[in-house]
C-alpha positions as CSV (number, residue, x, y, z in Angstrom):
1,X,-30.7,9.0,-17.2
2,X,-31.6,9.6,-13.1
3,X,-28.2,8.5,-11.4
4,X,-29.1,8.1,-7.3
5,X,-26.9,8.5,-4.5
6,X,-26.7,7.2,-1.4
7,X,-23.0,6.9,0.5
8,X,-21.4,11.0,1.8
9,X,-20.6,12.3,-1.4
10,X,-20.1,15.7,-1.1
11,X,-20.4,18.5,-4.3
12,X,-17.2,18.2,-5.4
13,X,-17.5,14.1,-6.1
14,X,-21.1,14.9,-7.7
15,X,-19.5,17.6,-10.2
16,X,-17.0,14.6,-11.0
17,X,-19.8,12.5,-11.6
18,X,-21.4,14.9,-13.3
19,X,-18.8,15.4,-15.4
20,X,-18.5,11.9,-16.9
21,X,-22.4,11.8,-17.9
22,X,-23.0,15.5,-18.6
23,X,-26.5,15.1,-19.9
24,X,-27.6,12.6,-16.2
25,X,-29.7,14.1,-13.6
26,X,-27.8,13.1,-10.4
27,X,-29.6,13.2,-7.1
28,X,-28.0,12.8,-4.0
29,X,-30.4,11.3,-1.8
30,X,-28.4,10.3,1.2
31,X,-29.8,7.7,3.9
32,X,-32.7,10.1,4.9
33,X,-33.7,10.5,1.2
34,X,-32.8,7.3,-0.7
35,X,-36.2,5.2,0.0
36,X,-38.2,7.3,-1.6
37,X,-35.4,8.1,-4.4
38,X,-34.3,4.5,-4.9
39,X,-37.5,3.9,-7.4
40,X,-36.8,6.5,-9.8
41,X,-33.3,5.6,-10.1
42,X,-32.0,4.1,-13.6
43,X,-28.5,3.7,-11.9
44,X,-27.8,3.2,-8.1
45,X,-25.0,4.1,-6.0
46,X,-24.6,3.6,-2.9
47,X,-25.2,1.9,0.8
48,X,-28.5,1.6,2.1
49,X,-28.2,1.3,5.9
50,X,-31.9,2.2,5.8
51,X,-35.1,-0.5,4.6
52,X,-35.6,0.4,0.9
53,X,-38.6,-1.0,-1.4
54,X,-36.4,-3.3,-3.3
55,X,-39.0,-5.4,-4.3
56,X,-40.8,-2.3,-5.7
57,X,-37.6,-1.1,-7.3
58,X,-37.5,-4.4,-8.8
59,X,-40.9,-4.5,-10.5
60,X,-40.8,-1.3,-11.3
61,X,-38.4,-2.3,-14.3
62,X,-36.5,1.2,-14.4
63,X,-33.2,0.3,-12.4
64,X,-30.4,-0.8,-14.9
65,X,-27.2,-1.3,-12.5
66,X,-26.5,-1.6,-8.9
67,X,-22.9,0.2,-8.3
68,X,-22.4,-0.8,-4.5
69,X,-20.3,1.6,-2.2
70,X,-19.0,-1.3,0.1
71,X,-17.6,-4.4,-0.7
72,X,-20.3,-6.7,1.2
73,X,-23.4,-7.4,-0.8
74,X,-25.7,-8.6,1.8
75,X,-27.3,-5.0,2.0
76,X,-28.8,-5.0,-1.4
77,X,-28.3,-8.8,-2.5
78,X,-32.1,-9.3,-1.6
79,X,-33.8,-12.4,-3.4
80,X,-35.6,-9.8,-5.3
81,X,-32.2,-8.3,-7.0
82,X,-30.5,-11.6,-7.5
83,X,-33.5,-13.0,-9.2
84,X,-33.6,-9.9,-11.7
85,X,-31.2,-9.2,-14.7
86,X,-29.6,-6.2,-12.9
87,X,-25.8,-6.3,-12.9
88,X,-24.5,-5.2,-9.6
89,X,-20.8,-4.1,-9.1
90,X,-19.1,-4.1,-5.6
91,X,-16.5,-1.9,-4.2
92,X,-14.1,-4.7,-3.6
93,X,-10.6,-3.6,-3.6
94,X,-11.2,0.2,-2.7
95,X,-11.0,-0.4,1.0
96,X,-8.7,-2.6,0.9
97,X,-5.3,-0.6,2.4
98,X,-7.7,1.0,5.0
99,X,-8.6,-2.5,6.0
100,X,-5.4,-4.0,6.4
101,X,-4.4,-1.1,8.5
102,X,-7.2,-2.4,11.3
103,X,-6.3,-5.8,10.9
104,X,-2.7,-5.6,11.8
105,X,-3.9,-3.0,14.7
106,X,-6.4,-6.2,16.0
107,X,-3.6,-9.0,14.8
108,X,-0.9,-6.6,16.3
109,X,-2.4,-6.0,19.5
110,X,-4.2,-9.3,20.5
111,X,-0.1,-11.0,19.7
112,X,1.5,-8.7,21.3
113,X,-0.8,-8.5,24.4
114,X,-1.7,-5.3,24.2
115,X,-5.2,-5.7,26.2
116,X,-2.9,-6.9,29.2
117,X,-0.7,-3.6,29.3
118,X,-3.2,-1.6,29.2
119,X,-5.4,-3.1,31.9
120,X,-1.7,-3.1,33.7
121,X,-1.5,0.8,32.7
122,X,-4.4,1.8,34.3
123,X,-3.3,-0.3,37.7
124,X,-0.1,1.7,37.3
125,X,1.9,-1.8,37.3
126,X,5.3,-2.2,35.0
127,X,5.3,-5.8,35.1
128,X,6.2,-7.9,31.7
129,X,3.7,-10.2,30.2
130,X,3.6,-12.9,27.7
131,X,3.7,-12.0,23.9
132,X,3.4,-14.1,20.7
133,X,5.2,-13.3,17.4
134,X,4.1,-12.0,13.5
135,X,7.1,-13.0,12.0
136,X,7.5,-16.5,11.4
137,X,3.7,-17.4,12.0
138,X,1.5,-19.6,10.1
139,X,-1.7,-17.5,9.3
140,X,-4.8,-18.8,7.7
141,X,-7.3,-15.9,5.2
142,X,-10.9,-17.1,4.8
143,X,-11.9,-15.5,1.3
144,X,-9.1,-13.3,-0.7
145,X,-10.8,-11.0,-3.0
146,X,-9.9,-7.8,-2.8
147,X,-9.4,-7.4,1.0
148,X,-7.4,-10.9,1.6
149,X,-5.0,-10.1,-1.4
150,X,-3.9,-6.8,-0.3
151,X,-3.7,-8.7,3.5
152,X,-1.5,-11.3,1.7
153,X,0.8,-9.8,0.1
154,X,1.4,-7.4,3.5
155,X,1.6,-10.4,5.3
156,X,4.6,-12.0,3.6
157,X,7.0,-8.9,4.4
158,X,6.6,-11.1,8.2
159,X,8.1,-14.1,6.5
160,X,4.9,-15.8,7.4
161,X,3.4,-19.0,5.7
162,X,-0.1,-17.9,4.6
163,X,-3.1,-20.9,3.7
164,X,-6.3,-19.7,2.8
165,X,-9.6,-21.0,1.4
166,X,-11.5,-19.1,-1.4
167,X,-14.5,-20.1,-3.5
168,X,-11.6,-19.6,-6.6
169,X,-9.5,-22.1,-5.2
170,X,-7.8,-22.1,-8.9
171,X,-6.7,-18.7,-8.8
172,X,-3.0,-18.0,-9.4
173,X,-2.2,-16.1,-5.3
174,X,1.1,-15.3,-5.9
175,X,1.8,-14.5,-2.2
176,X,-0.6,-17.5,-0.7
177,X,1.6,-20.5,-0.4
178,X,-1.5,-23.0,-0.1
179,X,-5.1,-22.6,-1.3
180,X,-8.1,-24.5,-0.4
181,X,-11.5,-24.6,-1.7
182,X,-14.0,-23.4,1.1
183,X,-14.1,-27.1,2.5
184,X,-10.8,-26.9,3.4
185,X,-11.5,-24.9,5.7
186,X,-11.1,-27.7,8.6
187,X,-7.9,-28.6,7.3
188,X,-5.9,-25.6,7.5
189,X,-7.2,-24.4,11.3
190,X,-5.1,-26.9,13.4
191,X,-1.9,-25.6,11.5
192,X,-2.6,-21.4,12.1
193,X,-1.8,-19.4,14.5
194,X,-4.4,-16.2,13.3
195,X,-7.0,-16.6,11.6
196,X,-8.2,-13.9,9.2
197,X,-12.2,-13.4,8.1
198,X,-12.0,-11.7,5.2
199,X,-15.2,-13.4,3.0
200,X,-18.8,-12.4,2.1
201,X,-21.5,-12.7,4.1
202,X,-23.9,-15.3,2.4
203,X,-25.5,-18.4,2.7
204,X,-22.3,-20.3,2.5
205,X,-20.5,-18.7,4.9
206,X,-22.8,-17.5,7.5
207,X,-22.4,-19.5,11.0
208,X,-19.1,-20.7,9.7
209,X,-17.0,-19.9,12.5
210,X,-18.8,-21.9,15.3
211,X,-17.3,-23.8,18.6
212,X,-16.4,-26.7,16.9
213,X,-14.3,-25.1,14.3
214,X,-13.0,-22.9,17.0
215,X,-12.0,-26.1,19.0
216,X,-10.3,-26.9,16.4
217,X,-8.0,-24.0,16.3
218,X,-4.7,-24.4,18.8
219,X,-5.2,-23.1,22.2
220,X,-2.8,-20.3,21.2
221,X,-4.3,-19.2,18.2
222,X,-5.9,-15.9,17.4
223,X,-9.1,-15.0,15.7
224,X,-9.5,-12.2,13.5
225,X,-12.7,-10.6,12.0
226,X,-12.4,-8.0,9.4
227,X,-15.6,-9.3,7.1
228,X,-19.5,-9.4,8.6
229,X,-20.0,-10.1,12.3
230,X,-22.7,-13.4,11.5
231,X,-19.8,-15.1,10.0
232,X,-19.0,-16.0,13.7
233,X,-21.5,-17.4,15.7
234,X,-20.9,-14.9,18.9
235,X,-22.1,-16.9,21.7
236,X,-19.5,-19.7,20.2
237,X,-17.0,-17.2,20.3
238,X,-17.7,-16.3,24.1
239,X,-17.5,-19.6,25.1
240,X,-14.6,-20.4,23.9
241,X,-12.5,-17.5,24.9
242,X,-13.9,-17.5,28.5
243,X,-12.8,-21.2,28.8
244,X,-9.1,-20.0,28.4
245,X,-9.2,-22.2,24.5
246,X,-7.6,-19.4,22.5
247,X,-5.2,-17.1,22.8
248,X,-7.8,-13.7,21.9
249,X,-9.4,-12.6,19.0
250,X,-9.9,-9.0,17.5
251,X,-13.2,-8.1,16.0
252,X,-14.3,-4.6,13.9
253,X,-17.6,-6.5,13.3
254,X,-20.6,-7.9,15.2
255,X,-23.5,-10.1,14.6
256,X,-25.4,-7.4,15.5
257,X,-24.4,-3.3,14.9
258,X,-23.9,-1.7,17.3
259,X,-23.3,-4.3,19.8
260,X,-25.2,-4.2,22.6
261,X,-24.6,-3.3,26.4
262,X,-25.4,-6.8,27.6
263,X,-22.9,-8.8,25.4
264,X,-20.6,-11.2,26.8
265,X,-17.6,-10.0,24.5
266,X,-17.3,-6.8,26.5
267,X,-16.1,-9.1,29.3
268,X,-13.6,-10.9,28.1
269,X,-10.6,-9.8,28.7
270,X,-8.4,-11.1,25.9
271,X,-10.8,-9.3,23.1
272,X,-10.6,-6.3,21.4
273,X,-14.0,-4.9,19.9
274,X,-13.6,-2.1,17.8
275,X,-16.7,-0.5,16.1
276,X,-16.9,-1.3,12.2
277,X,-14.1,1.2,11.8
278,X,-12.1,-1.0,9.5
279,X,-13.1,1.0,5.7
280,X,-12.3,4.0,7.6
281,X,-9.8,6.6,5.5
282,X,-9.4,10.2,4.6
283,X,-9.1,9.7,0.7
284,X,-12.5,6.5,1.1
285,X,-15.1,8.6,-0.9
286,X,-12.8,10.1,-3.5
287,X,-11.8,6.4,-3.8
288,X,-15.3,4.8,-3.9
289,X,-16.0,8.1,-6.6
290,X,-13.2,7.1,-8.5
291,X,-14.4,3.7,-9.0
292,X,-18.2,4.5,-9.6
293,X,-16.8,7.2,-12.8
294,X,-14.4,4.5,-14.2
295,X,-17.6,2.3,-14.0
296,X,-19.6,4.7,-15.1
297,X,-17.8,5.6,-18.4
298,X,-17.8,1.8,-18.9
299,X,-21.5,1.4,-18.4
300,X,-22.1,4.8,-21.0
301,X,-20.0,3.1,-23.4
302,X,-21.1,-0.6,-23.3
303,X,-17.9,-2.0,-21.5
304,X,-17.5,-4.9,-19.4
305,X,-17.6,-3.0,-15.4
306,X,-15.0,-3.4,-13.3
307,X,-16.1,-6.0,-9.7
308,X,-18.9,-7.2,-11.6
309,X,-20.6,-9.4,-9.3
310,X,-22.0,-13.2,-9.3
311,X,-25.1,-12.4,-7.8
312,X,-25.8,-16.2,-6.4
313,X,-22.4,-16.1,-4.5
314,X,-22.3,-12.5,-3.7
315,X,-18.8,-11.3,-4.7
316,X,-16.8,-10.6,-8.1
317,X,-14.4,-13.3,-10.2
318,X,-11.1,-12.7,-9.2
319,X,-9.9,-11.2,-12.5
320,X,-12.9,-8.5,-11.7
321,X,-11.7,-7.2,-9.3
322,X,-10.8,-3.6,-9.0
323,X,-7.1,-2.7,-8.4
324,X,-6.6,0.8,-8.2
């Protein structure tokens, strides 16, 4: 059994590996090594942020499970992989504190004005400024796996009304007071005032935040994108800021990493841009180790893993999902 990484474990996370399959050969390849490791894997974990030869990897017939380090899917989710009988497992729910932490900094701080004082900071100018409130608002969650639940449930300590819109529009949320399937959508963004990305990048949602749903938003509303930077179409997004439509937005993703020097979101003033930061934590890769060993034993043993993905939508069941 050849187990293959590729996110920064270090040797104390491979011994812990190691010590849940003693008799595996673990190789931890790394981005500069996992191209040419990737085909002699029998299990994968990992991140690829490099091209890989998944169709090779495929065909090849040796890979039995794909144990993703993130939560999005799109960077091993190639046609190849969906169309093969390899189970892939996400890492849903193990960034999930980290990235409510950046989305209340974004929600916080677009509200609140933040962007304003600081410009007035630098000018050396006390003045007051206009601010809009948390506590009382209506906010809407596009997706809640593991990353919208966690947001939810913080969320409702602001005495907020939450709507949201996930593919498991049947799932008991016990702190979303309306759910919508994903063509609800359009119903729910005239009433918010924040919106909150939290879905999978995939065919369904790509694009899905355009100017005429953003138009359909109040003019004080607020935009927030914790997910995958295509799931708003940028030059949309531009517009519609620039012509005074919404209050701001806060983004930690971009349809394009890293954003480039010539983008029109770096001048617009009622944006803040920070740089994919959000699954930033101290404890994230004795998190995402924990998760890969309980998985792991599971996998050894025959057991149903934990995030278990539908490969055709891209994400786990919500009664998959890992809740450590």
């Amino acid at each position: 059994m050849r187990i293959v990484l590729c996110y920064p474990a270090e040797a104390h996370h491979v011994e812990r590996i190691q010590s849940v399959w003693p008799e595996a050969e673990i190789v931890n390849a790394g981005q500069q090594g996992i191209a040419a490791a990737l085909p002699t894997a029998d299990i994968y974990c990992g991140h690829a942020k490099v091209p890989v030869p998944w169709e090779s990897v495929v065909d090849g017939g040796r890979l039995q499970w794909i144990q993703s380090s993130a939560a999005g899917l799109d960077h091993c989710l190639v046609p190849c992989v969906v169309d093969s009988n390899i189970p892939v497992s996400s890492a849903s729910g193990v960034l999930a504190k980290q990235v409510a932490d950046q989305t209340f900094a974004l929600l916080t701080g677009i509200l609140r004005n933040l962007p304003a004082f600081f410009r007035a900071k630098d000018n050396r100018e006390f003045i007051r400024l206009p601010t809009r409130d948390l506590y009382g608002a209506c906010v809407g969650i596009v997706g809640v796996g593991g990353n919208g639940r966690v947001l939810a449930r913080i969320l409702k300590q602001f005495e907020t009304t939450i709507l949201a819109t996930d593919w498991f529009a049947d799932q008991q949320c016990e702190h979303v007071d309306e759910l919508y399937p994903p063509d609800g959508l359009d119903d729910i963004l005239p009433r918010v005032d924040a919106l909150i990305l939290t879905a999978p990048l995939n065919e369904h949602t790509r694009g899905m935040i355009n100017e005429r749903r953003l138009r359909m938003m109040r003019k004080d509303a607020v935009l927030i994108n914790v997910a995958r930077g295509p799931l708003v179409v940028e030059a949309d997004l531009a517009s519609v800021l620039l012509s005074g439509h919404l209050w701001g937005a806060g983004v930690d993703v971009t349809e394009v990493e890293p954003l480039s020097v010539d983008s029109r979101l770096w001048e617009i003033p009622n944006l803040i841009i920070t740089p994919h930061v959000g699954g930033q934590r101290a404890s994230r890769i004795d998190d995402t180790t924990r998760l890969f060993c309980e998985n792991l034993r599971r996998f050894r043993d025959g057991h149903d893993l934990v995030n278990i993905v539908d490969k055709r939508l891209g994400f786990p069941a919500p009664q998959a999902i890992w809740t450590a």
